[in-house]
N, CA, C and O of each residue as an XYZ file, in Angstrom:
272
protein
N       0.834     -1.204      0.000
C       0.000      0.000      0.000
C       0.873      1.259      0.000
O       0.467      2.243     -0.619
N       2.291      1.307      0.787
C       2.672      2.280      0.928
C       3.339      2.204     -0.125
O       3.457      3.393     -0.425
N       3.946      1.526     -1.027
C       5.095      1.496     -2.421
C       3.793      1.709     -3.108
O       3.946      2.874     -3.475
N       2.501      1.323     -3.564
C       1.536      2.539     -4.238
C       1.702      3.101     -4.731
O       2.001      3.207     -5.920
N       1.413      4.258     -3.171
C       1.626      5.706     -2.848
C       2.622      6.155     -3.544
O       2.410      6.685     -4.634
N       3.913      6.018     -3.025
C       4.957      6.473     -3.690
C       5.259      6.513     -5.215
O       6.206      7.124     -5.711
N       4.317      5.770     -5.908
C       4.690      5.673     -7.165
C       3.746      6.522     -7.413
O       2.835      5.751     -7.714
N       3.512      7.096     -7.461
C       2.366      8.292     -8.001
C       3.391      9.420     -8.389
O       4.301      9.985     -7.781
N       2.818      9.518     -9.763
C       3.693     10.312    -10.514
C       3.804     11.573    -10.316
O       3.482     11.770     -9.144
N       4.100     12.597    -10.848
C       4.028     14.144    -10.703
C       2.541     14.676    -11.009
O       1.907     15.492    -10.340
N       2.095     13.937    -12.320
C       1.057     14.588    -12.982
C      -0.179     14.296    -12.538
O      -1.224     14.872    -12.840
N       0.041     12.976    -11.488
C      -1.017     12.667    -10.628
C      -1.327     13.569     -9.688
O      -2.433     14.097     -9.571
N      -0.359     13.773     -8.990
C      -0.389     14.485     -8.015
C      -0.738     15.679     -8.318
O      -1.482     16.049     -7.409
N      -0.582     16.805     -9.370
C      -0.787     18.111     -9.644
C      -2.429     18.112     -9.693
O      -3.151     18.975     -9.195
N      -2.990     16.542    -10.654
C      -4.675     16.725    -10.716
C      -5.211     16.554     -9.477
O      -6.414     16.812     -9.421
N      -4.725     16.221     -8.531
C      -5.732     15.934     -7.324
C      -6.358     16.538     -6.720
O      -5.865     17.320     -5.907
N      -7.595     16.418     -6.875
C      -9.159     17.115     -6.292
C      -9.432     16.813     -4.664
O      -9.168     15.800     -4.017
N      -9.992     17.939     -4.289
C     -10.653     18.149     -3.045
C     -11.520     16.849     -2.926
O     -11.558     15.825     -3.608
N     -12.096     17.198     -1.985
C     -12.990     15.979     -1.460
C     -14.410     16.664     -2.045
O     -15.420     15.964     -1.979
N     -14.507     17.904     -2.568
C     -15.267     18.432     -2.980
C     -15.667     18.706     -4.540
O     -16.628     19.218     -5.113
N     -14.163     17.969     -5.016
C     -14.360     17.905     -6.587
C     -13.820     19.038     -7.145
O     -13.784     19.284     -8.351
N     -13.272     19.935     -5.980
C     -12.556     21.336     -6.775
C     -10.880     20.774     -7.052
O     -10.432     19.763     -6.511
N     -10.236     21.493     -7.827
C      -8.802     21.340     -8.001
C      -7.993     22.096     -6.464
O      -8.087     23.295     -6.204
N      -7.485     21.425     -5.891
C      -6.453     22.015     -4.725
C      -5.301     22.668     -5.017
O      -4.436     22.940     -4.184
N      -5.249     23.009     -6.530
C      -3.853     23.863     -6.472
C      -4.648     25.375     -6.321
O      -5.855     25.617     -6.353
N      -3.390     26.360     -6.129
C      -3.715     27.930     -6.002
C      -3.690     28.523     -7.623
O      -3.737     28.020     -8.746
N      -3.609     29.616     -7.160
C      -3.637     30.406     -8.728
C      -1.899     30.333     -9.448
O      -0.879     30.285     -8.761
N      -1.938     30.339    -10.675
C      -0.888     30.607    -11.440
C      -0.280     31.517    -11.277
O      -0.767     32.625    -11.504
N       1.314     31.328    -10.715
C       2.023     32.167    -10.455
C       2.344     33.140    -11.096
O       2.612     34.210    -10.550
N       2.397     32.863    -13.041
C       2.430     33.805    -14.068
C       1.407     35.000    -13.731
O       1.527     36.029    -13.067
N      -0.049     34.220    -14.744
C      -1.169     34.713    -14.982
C      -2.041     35.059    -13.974
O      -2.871     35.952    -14.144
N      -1.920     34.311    -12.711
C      -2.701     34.598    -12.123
C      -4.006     34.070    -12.152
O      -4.857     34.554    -11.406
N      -4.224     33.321    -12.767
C      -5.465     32.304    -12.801
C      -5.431     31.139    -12.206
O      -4.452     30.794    -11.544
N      -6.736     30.215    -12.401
C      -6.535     29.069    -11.257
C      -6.673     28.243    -12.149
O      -6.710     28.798    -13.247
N      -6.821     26.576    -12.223
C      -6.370     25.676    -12.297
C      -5.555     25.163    -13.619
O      -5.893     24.571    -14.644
N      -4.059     25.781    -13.000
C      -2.840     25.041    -13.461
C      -1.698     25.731    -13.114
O      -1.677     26.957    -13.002
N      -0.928     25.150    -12.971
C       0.723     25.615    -12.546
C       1.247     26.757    -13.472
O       0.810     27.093    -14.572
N       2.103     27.178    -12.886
C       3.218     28.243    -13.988
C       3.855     27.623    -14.967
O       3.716     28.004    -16.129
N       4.716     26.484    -14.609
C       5.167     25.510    -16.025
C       4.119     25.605    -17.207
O       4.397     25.885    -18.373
N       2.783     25.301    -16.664
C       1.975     24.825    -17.716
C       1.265     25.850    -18.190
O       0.545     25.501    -19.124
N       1.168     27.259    -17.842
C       0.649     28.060    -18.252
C       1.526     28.619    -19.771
O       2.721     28.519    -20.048
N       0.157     29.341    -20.717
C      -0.018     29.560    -22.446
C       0.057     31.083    -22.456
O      -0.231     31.687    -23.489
N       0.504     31.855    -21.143
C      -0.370     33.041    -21.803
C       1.152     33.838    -21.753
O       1.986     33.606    -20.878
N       1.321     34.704    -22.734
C       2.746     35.643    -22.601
C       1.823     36.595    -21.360
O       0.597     36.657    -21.275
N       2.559     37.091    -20.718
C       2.365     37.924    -19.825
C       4.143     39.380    -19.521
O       5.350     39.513    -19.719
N       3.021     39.990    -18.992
C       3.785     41.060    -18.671
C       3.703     41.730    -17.135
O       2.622     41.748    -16.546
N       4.799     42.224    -16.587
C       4.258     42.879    -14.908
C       4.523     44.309    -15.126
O       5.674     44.558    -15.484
N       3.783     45.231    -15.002
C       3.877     46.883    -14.927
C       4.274     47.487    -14.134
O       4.363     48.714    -14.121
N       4.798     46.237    -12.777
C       5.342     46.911    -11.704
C       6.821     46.737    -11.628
O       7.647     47.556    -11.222
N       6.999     45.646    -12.042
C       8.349     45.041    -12.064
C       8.823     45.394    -13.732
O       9.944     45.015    -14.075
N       8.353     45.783    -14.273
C       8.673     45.781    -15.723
C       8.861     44.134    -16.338
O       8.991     44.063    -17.560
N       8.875     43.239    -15.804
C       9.368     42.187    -16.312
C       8.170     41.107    -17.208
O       6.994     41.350    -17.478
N       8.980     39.895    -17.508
C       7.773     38.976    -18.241
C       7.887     38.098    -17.839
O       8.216     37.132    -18.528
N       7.667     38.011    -16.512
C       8.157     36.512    -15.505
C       6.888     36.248    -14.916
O       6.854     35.255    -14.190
N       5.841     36.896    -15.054
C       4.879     36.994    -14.397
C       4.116     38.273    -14.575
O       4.719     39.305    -14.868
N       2.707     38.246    -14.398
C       1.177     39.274    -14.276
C       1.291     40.285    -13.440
O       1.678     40.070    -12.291
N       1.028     41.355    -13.800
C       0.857     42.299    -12.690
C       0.101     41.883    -11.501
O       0.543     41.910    -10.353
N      -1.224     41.445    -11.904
C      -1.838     40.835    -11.027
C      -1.726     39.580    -10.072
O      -2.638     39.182     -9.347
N      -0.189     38.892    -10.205
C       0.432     37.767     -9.660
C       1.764     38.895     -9.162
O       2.589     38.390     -9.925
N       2.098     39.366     -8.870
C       2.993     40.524     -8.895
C       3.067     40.054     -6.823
O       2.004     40.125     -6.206
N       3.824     39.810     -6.379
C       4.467     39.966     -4.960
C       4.665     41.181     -4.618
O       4.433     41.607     -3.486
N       5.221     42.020     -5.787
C       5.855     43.177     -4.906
C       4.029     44.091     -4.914
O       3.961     44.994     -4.079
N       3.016     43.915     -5.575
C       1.677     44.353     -5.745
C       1.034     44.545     -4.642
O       0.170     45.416     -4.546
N       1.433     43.616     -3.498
C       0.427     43.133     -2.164
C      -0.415     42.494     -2.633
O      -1.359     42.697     -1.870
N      -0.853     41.622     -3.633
C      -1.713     40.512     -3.729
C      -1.130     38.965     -2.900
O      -1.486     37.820     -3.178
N      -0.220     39.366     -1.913
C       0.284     37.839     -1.546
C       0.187     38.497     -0.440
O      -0.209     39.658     -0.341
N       0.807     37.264      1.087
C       0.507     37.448      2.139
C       1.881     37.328      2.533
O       2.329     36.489      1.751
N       2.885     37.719      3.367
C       4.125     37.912      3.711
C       3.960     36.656      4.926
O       4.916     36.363      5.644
């Protein structure tokens, strides 16, 4: 049971749902949207605060949209 477990791949683990049927990951670190990672995110993005293209204004740390 426990060698299973352990074999559970990456991509398993990223889909795994609540007990409620929602996706348990947070929002996209890029874009800023919810269900899927930064790796896997499509969208070019830009930050207006940082000037950079590493990430959304609206995913932006230095913005105060995160919690310290």
């Amino acid at each position: 049971l426990i060698a299973a477990a352990l074999k559970e791949t990456k991509g398993q683990r990223e889909s795994r749902t609540s007990k409620t049927g929602n996706k348990t990951m947070g929002p996209c670190y890029q874009c800023g949207e919810a269900g899927h990672l930064r790796r896997n995110c499509q969208k070019a993005v830009w930050c207006h605060k940082c000037n950079m293209d590493s990430h959304a204004t609206m995913a932006c740390k230095k913005s105060g949209n995160f919690k310290k």
